[in-house]
PDB file with SEQRES, HELIX, SHEET and CRYST1 records, atoms N, CA, C and O in Angstrom:
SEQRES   1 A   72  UNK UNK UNK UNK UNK UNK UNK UNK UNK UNK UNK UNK UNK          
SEQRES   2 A   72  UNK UNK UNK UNK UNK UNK UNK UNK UNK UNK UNK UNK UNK          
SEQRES   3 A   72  UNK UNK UNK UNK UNK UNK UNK UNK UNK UNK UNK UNK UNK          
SEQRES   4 A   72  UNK UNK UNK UNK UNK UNK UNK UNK UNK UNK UNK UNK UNK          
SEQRES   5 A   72  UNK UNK UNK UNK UNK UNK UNK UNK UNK UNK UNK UNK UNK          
SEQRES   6 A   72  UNK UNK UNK UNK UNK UNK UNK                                  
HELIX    1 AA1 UNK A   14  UNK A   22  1                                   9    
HELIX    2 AA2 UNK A   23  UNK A   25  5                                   3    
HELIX    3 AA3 UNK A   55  UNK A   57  5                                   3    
HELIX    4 AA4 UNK A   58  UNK A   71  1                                  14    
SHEET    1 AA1 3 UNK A   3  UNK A   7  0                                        
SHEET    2 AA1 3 UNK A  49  UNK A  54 -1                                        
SHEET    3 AA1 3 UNK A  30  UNK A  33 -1                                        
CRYST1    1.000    1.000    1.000  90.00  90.00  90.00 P 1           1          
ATOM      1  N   UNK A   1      11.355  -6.021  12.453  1.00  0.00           N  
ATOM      2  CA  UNK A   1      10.611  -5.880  13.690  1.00  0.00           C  
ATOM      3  C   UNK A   1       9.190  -6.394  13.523  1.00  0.00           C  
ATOM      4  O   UNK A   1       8.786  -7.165  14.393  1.00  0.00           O  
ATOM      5  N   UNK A   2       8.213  -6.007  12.322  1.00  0.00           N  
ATOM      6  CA  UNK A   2       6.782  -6.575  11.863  1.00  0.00           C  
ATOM      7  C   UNK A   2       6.209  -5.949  11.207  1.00  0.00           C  
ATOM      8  O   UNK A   2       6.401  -4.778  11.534  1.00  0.00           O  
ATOM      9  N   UNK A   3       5.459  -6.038  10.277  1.00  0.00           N  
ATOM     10  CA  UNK A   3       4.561  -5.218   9.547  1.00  0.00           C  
ATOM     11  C   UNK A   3       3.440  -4.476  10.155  1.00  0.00           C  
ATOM     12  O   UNK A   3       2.805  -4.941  11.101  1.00  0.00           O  
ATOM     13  N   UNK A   4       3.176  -3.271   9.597  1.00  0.00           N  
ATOM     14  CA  UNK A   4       2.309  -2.307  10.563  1.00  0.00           C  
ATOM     15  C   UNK A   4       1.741  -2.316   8.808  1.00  0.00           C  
ATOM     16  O   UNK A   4       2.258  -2.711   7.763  1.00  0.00           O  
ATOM     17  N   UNK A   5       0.100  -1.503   9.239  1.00  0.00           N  
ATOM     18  CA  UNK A   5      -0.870  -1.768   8.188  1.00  0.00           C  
ATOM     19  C   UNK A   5       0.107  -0.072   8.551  1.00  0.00           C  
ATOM     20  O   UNK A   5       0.539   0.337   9.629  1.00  0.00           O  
ATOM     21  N   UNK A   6       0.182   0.643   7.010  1.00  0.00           N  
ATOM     22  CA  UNK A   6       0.489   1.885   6.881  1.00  0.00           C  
ATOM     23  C   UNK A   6      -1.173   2.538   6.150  1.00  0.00           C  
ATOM     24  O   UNK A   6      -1.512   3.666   6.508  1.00  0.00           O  
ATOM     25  N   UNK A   7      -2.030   1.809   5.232  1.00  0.00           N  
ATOM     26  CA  UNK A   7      -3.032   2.730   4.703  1.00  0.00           C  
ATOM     27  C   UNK A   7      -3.724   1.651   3.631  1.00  0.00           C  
ATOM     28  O   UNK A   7      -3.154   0.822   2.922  1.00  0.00           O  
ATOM     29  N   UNK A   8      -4.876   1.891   3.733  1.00  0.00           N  
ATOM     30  CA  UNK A   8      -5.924   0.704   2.978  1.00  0.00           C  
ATOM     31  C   UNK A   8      -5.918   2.058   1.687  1.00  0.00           C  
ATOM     32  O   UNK A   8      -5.799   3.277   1.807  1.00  0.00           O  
ATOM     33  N   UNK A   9      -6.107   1.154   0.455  1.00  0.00           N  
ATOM     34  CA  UNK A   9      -5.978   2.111  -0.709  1.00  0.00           C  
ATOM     35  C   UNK A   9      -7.627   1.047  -1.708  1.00  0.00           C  
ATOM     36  O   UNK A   9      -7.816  -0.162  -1.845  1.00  0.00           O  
ATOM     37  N   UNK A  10      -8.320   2.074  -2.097  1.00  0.00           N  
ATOM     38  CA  UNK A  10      -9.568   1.507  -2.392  1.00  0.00           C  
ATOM     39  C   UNK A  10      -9.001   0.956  -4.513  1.00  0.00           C  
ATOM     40  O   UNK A  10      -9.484   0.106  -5.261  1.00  0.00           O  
ATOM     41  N   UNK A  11      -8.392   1.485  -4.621  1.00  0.00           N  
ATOM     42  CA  UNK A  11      -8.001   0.450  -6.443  1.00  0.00           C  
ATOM     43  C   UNK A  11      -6.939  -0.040  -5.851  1.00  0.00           C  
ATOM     44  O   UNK A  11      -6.221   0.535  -5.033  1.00  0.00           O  
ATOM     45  N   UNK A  12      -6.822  -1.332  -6.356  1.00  0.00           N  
ATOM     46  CA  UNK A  12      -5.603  -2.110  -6.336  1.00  0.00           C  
ATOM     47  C   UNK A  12      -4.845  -2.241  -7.036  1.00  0.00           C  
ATOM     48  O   UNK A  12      -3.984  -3.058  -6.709  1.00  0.00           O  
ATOM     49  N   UNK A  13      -4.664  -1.476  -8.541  1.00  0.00           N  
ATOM     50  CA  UNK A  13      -3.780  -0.378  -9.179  1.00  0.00           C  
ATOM     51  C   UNK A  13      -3.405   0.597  -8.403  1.00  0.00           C  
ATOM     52  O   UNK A  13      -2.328   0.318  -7.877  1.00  0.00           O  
ATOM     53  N   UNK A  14      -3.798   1.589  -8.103  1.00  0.00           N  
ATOM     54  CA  UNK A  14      -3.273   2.492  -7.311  1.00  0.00           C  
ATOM     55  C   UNK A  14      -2.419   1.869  -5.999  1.00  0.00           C  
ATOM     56  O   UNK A  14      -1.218   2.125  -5.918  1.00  0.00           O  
ATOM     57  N   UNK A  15      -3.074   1.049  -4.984  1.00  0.00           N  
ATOM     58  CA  UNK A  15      -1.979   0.272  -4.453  1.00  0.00           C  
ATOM     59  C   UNK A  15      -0.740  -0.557  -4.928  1.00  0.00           C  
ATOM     60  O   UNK A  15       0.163  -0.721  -4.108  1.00  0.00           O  
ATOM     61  N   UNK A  16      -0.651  -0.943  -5.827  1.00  0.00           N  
ATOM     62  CA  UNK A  16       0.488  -1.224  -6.558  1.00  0.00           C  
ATOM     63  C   UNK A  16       1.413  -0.208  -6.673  1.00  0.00           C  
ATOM     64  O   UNK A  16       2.614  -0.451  -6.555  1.00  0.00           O  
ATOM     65  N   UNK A  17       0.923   1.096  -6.928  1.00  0.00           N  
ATOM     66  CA  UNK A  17       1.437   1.967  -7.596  1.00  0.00           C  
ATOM     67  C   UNK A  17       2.539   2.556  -6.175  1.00  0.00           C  
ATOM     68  O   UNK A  17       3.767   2.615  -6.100  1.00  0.00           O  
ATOM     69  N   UNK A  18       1.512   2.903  -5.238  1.00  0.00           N  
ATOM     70  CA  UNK A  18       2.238   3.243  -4.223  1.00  0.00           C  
ATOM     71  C   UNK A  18       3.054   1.904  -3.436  1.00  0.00           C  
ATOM     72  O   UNK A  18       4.157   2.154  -2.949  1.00  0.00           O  
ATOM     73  N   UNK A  19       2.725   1.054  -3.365  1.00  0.00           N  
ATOM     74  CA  UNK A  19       3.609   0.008  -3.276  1.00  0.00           C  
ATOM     75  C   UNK A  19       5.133   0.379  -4.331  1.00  0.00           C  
ATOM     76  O   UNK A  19       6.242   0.571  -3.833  1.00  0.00           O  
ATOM     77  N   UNK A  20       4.927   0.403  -5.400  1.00  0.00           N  
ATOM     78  CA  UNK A  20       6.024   1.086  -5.999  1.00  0.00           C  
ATOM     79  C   UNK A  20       6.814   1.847  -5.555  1.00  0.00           C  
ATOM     80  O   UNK A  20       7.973   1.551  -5.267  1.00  0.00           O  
ATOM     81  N   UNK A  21       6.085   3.401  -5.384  1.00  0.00           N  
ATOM     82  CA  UNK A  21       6.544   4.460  -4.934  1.00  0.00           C  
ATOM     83  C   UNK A  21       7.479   4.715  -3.633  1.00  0.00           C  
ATOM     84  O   UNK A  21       8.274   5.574  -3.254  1.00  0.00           O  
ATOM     85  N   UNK A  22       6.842   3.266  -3.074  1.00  0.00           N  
ATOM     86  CA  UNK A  22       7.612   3.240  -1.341  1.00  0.00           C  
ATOM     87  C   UNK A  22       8.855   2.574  -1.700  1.00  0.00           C  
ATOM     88  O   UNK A  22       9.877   2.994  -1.156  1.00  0.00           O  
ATOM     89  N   UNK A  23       8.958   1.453  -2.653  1.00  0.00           N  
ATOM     90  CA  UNK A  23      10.042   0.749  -2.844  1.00  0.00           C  
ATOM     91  C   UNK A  23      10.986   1.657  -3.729  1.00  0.00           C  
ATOM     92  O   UNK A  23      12.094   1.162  -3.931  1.00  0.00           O  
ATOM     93  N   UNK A  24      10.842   2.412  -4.073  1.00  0.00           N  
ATOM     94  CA  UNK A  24      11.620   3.087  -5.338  1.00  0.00           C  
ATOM     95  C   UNK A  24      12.454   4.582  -4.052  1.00  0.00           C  
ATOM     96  O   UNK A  24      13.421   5.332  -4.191  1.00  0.00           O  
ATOM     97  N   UNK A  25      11.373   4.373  -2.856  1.00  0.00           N  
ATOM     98  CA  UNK A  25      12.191   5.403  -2.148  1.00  0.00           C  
ATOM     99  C   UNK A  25      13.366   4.186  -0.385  1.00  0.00           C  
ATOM    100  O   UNK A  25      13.604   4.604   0.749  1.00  0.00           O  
ATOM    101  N   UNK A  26      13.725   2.845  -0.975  1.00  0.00           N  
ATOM    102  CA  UNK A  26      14.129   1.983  -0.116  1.00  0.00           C  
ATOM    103  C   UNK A  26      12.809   1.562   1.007  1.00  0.00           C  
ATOM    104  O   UNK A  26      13.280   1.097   2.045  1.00  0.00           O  
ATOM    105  N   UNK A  27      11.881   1.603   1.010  1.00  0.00           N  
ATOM    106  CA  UNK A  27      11.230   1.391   1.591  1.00  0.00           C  
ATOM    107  C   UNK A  27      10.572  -0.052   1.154  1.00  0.00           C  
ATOM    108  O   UNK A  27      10.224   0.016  -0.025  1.00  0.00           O  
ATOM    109  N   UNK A  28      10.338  -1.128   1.643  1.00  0.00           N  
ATOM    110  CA  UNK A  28       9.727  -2.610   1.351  1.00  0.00           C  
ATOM    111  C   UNK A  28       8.171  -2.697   1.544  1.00  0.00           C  
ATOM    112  O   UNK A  28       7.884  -2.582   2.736  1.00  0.00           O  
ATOM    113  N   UNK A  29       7.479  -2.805   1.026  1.00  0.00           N  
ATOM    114  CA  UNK A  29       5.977  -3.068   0.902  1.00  0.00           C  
ATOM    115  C   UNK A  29       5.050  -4.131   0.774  1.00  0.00           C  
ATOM    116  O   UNK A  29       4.896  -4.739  -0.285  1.00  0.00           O  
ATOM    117  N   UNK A  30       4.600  -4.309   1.526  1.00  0.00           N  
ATOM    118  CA  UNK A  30       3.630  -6.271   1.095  1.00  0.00           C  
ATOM    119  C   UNK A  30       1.786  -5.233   1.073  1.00  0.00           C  
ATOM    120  O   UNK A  30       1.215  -4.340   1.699  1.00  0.00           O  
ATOM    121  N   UNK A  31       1.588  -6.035   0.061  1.00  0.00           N  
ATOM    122  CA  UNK A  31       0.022  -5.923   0.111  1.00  0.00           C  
ATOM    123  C   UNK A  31      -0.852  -6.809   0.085  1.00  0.00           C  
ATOM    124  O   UNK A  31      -0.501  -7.862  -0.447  1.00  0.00           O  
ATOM    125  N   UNK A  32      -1.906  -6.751   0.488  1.00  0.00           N  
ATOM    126  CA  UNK A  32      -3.076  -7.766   0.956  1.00  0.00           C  
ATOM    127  C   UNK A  32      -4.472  -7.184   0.822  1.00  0.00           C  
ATOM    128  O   UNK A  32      -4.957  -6.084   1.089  1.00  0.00           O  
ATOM    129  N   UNK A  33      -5.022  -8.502   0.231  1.00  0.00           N  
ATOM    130  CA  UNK A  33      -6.853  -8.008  -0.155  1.00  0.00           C  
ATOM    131  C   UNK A  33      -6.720  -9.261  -0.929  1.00  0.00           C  
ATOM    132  O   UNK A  33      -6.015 -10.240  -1.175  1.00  0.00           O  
ATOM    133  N   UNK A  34      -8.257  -8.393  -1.256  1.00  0.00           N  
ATOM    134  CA  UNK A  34      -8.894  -9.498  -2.169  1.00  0.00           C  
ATOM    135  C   UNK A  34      -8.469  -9.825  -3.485  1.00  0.00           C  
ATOM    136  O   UNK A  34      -8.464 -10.945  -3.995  1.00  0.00           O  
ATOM    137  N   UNK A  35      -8.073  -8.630  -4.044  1.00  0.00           N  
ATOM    138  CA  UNK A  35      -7.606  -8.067  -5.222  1.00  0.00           C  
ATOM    139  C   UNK A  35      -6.238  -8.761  -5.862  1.00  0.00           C  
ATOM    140  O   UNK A  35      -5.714  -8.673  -6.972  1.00  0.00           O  
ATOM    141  N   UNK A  36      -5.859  -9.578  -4.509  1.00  0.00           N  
ATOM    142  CA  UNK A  36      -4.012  -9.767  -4.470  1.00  0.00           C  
ATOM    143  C   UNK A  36      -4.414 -11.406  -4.572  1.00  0.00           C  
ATOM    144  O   UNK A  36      -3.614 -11.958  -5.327  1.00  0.00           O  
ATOM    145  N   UNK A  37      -5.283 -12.215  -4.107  1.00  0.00           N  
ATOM    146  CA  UNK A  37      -5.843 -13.607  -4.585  1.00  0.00           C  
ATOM    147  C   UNK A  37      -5.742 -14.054  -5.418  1.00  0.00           C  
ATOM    148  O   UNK A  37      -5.631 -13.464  -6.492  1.00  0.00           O  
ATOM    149  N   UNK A  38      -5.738 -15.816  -5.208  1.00  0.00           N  
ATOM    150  CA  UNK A  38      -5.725 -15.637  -7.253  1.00  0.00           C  
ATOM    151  C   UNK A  38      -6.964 -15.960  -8.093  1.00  0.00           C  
ATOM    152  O   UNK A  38      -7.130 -16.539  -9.167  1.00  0.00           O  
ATOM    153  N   UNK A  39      -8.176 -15.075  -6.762  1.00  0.00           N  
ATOM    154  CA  UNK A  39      -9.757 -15.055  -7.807  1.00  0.00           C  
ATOM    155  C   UNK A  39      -9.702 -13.564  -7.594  1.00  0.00           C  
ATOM    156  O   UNK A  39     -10.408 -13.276  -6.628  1.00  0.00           O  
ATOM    157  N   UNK A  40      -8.996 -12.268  -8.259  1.00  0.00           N  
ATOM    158  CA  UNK A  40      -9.118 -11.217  -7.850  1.00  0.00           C  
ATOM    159  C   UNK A  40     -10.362 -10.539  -8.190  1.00  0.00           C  
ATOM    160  O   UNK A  40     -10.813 -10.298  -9.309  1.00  0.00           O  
ATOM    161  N   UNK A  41     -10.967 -10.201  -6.737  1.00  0.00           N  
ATOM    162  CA  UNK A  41     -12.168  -9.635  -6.504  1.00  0.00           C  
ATOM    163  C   UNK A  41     -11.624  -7.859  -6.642  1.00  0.00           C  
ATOM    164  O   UNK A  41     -10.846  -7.342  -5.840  1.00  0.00           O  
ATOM    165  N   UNK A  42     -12.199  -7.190  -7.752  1.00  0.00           N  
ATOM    166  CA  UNK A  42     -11.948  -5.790  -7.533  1.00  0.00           C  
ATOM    167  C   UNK A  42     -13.274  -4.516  -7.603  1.00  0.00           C  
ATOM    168  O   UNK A  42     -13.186  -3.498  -8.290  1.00  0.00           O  
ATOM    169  N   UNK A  43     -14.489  -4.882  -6.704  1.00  0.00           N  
ATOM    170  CA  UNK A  43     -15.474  -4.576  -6.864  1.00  0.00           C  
ATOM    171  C   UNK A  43     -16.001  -3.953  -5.407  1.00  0.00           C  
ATOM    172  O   UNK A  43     -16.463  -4.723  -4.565  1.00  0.00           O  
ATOM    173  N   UNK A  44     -15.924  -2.765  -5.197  1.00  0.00           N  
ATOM    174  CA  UNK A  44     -16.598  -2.307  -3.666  1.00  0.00           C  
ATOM    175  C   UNK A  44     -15.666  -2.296  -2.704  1.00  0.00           C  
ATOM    176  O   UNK A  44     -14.621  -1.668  -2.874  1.00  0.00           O  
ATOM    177  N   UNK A  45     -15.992  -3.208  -1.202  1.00  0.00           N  
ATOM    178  CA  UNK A  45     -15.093  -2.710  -0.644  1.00  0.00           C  
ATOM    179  C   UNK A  45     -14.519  -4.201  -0.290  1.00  0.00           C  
ATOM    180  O   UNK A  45     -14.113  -4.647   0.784  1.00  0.00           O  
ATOM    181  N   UNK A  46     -14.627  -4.799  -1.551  1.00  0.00           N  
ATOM    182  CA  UNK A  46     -13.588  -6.083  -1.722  1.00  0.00           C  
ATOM    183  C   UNK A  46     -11.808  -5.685  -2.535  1.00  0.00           C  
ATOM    184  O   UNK A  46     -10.694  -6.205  -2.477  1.00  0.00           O  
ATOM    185  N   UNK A  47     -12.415  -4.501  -3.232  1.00  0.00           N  
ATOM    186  CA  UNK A  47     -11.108  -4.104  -4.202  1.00  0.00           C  
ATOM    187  C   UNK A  47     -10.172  -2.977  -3.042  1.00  0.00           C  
ATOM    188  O   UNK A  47      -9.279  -2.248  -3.473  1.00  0.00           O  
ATOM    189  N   UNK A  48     -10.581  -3.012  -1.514  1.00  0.00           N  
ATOM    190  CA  UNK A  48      -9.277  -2.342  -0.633  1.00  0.00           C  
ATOM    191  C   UNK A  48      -8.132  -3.416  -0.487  1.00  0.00           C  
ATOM    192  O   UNK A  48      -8.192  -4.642  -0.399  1.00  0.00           O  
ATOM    193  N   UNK A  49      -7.117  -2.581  -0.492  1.00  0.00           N  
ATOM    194  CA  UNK A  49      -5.828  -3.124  -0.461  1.00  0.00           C  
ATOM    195  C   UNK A  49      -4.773  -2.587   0.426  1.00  0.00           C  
ATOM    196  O   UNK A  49      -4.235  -1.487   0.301  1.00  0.00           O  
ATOM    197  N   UNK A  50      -4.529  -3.480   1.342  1.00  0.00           N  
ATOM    198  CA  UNK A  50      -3.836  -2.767   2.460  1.00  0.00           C  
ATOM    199  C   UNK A  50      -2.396  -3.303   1.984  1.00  0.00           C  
ATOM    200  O   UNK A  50      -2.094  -4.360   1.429  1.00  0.00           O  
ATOM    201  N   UNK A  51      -1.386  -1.894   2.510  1.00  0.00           N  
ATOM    202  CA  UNK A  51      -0.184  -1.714   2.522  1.00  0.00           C  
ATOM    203  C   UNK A  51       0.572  -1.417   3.729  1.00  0.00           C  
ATOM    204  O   UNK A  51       0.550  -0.538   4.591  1.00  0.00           O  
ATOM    205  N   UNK A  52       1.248  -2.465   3.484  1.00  0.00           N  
ATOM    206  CA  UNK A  52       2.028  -2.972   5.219  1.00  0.00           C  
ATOM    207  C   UNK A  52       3.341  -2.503   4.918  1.00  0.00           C  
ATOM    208  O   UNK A  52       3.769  -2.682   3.777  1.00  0.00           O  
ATOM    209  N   UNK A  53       4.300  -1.716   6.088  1.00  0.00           N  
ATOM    210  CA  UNK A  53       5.805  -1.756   5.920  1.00  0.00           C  
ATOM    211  C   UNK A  53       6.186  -2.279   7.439  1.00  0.00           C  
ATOM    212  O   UNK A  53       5.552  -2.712   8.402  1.00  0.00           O  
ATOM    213  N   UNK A  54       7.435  -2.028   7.159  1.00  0.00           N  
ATOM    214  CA  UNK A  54       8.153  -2.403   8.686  1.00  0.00           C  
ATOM    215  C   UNK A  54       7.721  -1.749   9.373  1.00  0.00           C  
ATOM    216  O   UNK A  54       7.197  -0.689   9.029  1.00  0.00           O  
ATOM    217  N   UNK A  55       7.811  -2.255  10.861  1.00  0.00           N  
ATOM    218  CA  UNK A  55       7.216  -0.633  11.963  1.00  0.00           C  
ATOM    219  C   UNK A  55       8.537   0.204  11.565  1.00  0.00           C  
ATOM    220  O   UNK A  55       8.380   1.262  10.956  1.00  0.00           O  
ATOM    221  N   UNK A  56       9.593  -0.158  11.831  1.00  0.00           N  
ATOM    222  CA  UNK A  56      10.447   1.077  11.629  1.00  0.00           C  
ATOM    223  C   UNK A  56      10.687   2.154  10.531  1.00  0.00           C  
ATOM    224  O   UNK A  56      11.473   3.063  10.797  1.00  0.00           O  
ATOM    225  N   UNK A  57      10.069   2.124   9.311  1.00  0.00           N  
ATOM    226  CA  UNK A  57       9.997   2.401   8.583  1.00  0.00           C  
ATOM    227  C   UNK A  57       8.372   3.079   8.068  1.00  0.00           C  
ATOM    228  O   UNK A  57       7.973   3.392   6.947  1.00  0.00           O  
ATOM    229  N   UNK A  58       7.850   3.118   9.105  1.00  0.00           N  
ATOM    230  CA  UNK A  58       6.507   3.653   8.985  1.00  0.00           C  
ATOM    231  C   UNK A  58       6.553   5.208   8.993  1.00  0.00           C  
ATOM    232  O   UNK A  58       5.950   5.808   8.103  1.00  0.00           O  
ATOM    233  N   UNK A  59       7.300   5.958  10.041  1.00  0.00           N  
ATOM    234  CA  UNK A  59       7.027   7.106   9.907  1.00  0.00           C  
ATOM    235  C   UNK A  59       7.656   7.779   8.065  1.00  0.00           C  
ATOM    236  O   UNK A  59       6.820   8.422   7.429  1.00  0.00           O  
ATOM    237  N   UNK A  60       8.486   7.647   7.681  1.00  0.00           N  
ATOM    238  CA  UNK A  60       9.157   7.591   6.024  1.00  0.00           C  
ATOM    239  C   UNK A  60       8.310   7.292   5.496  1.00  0.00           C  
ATOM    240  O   UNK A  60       7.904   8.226   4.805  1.00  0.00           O  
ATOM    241  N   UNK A  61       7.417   5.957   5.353  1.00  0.00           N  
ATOM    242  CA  UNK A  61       6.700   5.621   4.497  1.00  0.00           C  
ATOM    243  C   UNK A  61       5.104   6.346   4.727  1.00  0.00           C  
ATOM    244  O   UNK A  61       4.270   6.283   3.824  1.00  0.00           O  
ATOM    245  N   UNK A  62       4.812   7.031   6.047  1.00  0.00           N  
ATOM    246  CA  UNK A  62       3.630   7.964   5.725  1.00  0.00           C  
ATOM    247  C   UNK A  62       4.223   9.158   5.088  1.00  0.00           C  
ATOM    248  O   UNK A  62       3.241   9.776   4.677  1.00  0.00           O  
ATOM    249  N   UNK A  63       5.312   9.844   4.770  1.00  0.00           N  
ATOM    250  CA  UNK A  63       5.595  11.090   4.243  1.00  0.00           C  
ATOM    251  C   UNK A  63       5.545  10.453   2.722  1.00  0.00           C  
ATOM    252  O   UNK A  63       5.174  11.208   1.823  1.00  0.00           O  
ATOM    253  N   UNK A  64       5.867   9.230   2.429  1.00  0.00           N  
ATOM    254  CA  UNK A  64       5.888   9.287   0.936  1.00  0.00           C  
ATOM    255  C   UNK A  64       4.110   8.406   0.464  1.00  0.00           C  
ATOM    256  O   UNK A  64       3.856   8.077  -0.695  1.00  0.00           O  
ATOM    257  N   UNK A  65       3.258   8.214   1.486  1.00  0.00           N  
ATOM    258  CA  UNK A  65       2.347   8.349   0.856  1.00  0.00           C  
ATOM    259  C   UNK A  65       1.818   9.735   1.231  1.00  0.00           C  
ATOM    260  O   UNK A  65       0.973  10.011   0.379  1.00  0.00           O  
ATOM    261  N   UNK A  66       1.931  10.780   2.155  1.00  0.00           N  
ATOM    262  CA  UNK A  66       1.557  12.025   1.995  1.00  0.00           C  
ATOM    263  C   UNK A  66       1.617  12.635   0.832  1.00  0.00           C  
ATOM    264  O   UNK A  66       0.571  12.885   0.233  1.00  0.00           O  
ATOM    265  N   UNK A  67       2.825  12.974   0.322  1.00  0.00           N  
ATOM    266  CA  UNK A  67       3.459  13.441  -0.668  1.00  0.00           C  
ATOM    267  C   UNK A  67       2.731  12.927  -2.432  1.00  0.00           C  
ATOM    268  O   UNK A  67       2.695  13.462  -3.539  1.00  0.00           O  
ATOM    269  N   UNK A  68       2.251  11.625  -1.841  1.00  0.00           N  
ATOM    270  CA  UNK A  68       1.421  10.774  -3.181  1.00  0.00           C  
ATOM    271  C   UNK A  68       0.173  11.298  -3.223  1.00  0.00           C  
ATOM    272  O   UNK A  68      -0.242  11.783  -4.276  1.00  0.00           O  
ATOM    273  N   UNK A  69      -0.765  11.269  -1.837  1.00  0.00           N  
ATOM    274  CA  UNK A  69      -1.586  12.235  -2.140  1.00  0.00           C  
ATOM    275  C   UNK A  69      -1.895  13.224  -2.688  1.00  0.00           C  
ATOM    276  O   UNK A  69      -2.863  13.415  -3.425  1.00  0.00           O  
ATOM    277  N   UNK A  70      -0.879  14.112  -2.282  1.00  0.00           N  
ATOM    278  CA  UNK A  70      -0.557  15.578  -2.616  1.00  0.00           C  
ATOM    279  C   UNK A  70      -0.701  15.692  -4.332  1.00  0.00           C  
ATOM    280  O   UNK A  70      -1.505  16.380  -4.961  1.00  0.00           O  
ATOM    281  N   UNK A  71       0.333  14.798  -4.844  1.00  0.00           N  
ATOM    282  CA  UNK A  71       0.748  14.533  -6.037  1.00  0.00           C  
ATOM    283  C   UNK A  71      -0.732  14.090  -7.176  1.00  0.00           C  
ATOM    284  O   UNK A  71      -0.653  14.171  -8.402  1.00  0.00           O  
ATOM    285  N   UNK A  72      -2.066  13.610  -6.383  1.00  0.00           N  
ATOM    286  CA  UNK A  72      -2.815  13.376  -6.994  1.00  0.00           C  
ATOM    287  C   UNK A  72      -3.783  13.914  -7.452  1.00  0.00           C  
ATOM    288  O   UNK A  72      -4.530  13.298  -8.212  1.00  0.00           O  
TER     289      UNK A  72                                                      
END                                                                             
């Protein structure tokens, strides 16, 4: 259907991570920033990294970054 921004994550390790976390629960993940370039800027608020899923798959994928929060 299209990618919906689900949540800007300020390390782009940690976005990876939950990028992980969504895929490991069937969920598909693309991320984007600066960080994801291939001059990766990871300094301020150049190192946010937004994490996109399907729209349909958005409400699932805010419970499993809830749950990541939680977890942190």
């Amino acid at each position: 259907m299209g990618l919906v921004l689900l949540t800007e994550v300020g390390d782009p390790n940690a976005a990876a991570l939950l990028a992980a976390r969504l895929r490991s629960e069937g969920i598909e993940a693309t991320l984007s920033g600066e960080a994801e370039g291939p001059y990766r800027v990871t300094v301020g608020a150049m190192a946010v990294t937004k994490v996109w899923v399907e729209q349909d798959d958005l409400e699932d994928a805010r419970l499993v970054v809830l749950d990541w929060e939680l977890a942190e």
